[in-house]
N, C-alpha and C positions, 0 to 999 in steps of 0.2 A: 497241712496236718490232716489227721484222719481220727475226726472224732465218734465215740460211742456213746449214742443216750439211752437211757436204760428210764424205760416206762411207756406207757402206754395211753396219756388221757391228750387232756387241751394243753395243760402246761408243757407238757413234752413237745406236743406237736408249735408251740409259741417257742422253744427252745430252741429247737431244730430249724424254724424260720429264722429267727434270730442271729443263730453260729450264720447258717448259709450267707447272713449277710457280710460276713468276715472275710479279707481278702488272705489271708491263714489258714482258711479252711480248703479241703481239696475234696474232700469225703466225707459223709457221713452215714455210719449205722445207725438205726435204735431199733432199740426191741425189749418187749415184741412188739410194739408199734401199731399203728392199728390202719384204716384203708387211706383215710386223710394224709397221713405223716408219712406211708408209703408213695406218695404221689413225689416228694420232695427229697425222701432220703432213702437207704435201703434198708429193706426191713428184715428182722433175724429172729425164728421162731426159737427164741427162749424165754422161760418167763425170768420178771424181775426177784424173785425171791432165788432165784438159783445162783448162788455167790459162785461157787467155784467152775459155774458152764459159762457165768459171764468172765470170770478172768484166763480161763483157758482161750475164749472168744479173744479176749483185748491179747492176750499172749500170742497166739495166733496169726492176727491179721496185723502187727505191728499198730496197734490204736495207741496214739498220740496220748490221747488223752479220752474219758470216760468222764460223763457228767451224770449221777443221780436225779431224778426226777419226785420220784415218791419216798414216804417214808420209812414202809417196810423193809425195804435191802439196807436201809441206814441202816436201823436199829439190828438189823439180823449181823451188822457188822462187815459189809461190803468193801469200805474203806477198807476195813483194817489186813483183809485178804489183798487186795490190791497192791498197800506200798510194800504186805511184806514179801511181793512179788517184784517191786520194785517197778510196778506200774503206777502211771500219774492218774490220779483222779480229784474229782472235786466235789466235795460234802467232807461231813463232820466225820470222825471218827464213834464206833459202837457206843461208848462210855459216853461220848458229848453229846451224841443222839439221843439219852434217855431225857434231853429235857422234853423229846415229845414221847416218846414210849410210855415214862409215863408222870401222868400228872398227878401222883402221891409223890413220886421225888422232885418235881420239878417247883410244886406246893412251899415244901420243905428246903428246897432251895432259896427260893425265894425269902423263907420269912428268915434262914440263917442269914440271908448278905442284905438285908432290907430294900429288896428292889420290891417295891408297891405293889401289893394283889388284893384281895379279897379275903377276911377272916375266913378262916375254914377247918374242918374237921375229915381226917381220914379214918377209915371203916376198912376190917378186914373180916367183919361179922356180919349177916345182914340184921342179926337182932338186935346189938348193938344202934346199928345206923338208925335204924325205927324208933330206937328206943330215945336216940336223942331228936329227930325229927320230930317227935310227939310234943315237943315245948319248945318246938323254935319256930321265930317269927318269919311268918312268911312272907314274899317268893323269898325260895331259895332256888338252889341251881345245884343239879345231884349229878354228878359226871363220869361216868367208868374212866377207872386210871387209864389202863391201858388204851393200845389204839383202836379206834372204831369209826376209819373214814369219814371225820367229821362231823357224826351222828350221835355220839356218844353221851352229849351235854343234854340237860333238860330243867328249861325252867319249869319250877312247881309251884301251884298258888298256894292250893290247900295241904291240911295233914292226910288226906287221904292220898290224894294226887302223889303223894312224897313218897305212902308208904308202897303202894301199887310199882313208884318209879322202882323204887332199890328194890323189892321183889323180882322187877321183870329184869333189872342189872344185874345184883349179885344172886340170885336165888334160880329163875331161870336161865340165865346166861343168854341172854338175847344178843350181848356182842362178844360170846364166846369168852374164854379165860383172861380177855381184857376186864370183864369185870368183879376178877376175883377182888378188887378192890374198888373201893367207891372215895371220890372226894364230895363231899358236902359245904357249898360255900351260903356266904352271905350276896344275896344279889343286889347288884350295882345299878344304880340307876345315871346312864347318860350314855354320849355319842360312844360306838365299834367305830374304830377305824385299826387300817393292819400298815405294819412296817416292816419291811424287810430290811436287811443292811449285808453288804458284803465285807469278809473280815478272813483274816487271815491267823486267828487269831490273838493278834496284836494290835492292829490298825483294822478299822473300821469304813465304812464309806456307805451313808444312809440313802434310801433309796427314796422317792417321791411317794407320800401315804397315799393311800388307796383304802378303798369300803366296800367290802362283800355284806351278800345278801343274804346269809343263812338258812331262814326259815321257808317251806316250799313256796306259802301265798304272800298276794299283792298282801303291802302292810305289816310287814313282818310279822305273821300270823302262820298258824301251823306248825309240823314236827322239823327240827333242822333237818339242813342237806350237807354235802358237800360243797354247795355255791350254787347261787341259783342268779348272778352276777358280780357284777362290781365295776368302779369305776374311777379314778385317776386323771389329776392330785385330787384331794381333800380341802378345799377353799376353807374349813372352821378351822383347817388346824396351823395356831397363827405362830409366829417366829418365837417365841417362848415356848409354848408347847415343844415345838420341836428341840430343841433346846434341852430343853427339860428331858424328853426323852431322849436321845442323845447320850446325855450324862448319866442321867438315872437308873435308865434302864438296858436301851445296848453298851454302853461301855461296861457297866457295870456286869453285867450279865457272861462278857466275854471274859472279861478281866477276873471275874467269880469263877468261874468253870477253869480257867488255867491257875489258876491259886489249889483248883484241887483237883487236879493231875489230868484233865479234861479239856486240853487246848483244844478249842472249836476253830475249826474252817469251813467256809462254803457259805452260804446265806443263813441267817438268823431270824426269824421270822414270826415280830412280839405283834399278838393279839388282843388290843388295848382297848378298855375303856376310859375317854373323857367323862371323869367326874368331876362335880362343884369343887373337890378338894385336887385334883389333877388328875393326871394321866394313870393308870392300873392295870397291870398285867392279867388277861383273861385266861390266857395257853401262848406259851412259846411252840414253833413249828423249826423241826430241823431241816426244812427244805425251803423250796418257791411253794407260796398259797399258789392255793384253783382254786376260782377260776383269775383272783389277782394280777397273776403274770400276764393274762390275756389282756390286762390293762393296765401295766406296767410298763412291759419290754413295747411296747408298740412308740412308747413315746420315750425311749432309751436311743439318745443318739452316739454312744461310747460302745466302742467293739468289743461285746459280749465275750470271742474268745480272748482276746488279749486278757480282761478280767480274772475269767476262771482260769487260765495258764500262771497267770501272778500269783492265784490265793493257790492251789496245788502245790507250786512251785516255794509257798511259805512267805511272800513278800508282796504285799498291797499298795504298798507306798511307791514301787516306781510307777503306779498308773495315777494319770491326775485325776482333779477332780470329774466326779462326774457329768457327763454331758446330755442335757435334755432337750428335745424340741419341745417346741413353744404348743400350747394347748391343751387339749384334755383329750381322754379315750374313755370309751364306755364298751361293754361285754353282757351281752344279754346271752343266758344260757336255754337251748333249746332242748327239753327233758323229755322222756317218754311218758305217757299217763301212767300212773300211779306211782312213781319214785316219788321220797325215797324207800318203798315201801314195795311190795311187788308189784313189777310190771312186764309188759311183754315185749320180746324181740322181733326181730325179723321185718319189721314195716318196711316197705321200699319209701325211698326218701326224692322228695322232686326239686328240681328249682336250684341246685348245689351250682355255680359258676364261680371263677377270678374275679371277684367284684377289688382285688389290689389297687386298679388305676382311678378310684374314689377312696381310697385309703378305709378300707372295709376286709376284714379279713374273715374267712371261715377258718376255728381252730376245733380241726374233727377231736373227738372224743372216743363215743361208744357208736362207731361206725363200722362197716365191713363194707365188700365188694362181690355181688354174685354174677357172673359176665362184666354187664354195661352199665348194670344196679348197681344204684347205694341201697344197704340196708341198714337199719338199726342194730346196735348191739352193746348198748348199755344202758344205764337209768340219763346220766348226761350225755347226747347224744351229741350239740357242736353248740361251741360258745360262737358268737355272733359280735366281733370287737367293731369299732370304728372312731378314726380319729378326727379331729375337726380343730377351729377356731376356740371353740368352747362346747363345754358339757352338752348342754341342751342339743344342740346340731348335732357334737357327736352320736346323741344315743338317737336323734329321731332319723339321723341316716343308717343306722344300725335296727329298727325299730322296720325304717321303709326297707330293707334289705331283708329280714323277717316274713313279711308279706307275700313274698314272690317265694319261699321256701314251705313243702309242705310232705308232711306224714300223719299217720293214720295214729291218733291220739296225741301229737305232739302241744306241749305245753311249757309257756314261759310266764315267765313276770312280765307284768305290763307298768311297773313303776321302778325299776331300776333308775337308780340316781334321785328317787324322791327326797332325800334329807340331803342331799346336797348342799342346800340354799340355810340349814339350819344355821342358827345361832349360837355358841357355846360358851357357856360363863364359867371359867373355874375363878374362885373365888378366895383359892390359899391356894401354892404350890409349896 
């Protein structure tokens, strides 16, 4: 086969390892890909927002199949140019994607089919939003609907802090016309952890939980990221929880969206909190989390393409269960200073090797190539995965591989995996 990925970060470049590992595969594009993912596949200068230059692309070169990466060409409705090209791809279709476009509908999804969130209130006004912010108890958590790489969410202690939020949301528009709307929720007190599940949607196939790191600093302190790690499985989350989410919330979710004309395929990808009362939807994601996948797929022993060729193709069910190696993976992200917020490019970067033959992998990001240089060229510049016996080993051989890499302001977490070892008591489901 000769497959097409379409993006540019670490999840892409964990994707593209991945296929490669597939004895189906014979080729791979992605684009525009960045200096990393070009070492391993070929790279195609178009961006991912350009629907009809990537399906002339896949029409073109006879591409097998095309796999989605990020989630703007979802929502801009990439699928739906594709099958009615009668090209095979894999992601949700435009309509199913707004459960992450945006999260006023996805809100409201939620409390019509009762899958577990957060009391919440949507705003289409900012004096409105303030107005009810003024007499509600706090934290809350003030969210732009639309998309805003991750960054969009903000917990708030005080009423000031609240009001300042939705000013700089819906008033300045700091994440552009994603924040023509605001959701305002109740904040949850207990364990993040993320799920993905593959679905065709029909059948289902849940993937092993994993926990990103959100916030920039050690201790989940500071303004959210896009990821600033994660790490796989989740040891608190025990064979009822799963269960429980499962039923509750992926099946439900998939089986909700095709009830109303929204059959989802491709990965589903619920953003939960463990509370005393159970498990609760934070944001649904219509693709693979990042930096997640970088600690997911590492310890996916089932042929990735064979998967996305079943769920494209509309049938999940002839691939069996799924198959894991035994242990755990950790992903330490290596950021530039000042993300998520401005920061600068161009650093040369040192120390980059195959560290594969200790099961350590670099998944580039926001890298480029000037000659013999690496340069920087993003705010996440390469996530830092490695796999082991268990947690602990994996991240401190992840941690020592770290060491030996170096740029000019670069900056990580140095507690990635720290609530691992947590305790979690739901006490009703």
């Amino acid at each position: 086969m000769k497959i097409l990925v379409v993006g540019s970060g670490g999840r892409e470049h964990t994707l593209v390892w991945k296929l490669k590992q597939s004895p189906m595969v014979k080729k791979i594009y992605v684009t525009p890909g960045n200096a990393g993912i070009s070492l391993i596949a070929n790279s195609v200068s178009i961006k991912a927002d350009d629907i009809k230059g990537l399906a002339n692309f896949a029409e073109r070169h006879d591409i097998d199949l095309t796999v989605v990466g990020p989630e703007l060409p979802l929502t801009l409705g990439i699928v739906d140019e594709f099958q009615k090209r009668g090209l095979r791809i894999f992601g949700p279709s435009q309509m199913a994607a707004e459960i992450e476009g945006s999260k006023a509908f996805a809100k409201e999804f939620m409390r019509k089919h009762h899958i577990p969130t957060a009391p919440f209130q949507i705003f289409t006004e900012a004096s409105e939003a303030i107005s009810f912010i003024k007499s509600a108890t706090m934290p809350i958590v003030i969210k732009a609907s639309g998309l805003a790489a991750g960054k969009g969410s903000v917990v708030v202690r005080d009423h000031q802090e609240a009001v300042d939020t939705i000013e700089k949301i819906m008033v300045k528009k700091i994440f552009g016309e994603s924040g023509s709307k605001a959701v305002v929720e109740t904040f949850l007190e207990g364990q993040e952890v993320s799920v993905m599940a593959f679905t065709d949607g029909k059948n289902t196939k849940v993937m092993l939980p994993s926990q990103d790191h959100k916030p920039i600093g050690d201790g989940d302190t500071g303004p959210n990221t896009g990821g600033m790690g994660a790490y796989c499985p989740v040891g608190f989350v025990d064979e009822s929880t799963t269960a429980f989410i499962n039923e509750h919330i992926v099946e439900r979710t998939i089986s909700a969206l095709a009830e109303e004309g929204r059959s989802y395929k491709g990965v589903l990808y619920a953003g939960l909190i463990l509370t005393k009362t159970g498990p609760k939807v934070i944001e649904f994601n219509c693709r693979f989390g990042d930096p997640e996948t970088q600690a997911v797929l590492p310890l996916l022993k089932s042929d990735l393409a064979d998967i996305f060729i079943a769920i494209a193709d509309g049938d999940l069910s002839i691939i069996d269960d799924l198959e894991w190696y035994p242990g755990a993976a950790g992903c330490v992200v290596l950021a530039s200073k000042g993300y998520p917020g401005k920061y600068e490019t161009g650093k040369r970067i040192f120390g980059l090797r195959n560290y594969s033959d200790r099961k350590c992998y670099l998944f580039h990001a926001g890298t480029r190539k000037e000659g013999r240089n690496w340069l920087t060229a993003g705010g996440r510049v390469i996530g830092v995965s490695a796999v082991d016996k268990d947690l602990s080993t994996a991240l401190a051989k992840a941690y020592e591989i770290i060491e030996g890499i170096k740029f000019d302001g670069m900056y990580f977490r140095s507690d990635i995996g720290f609530r691992a070892n947590t305790r979690v008591k739901i006490t009703e489901i």
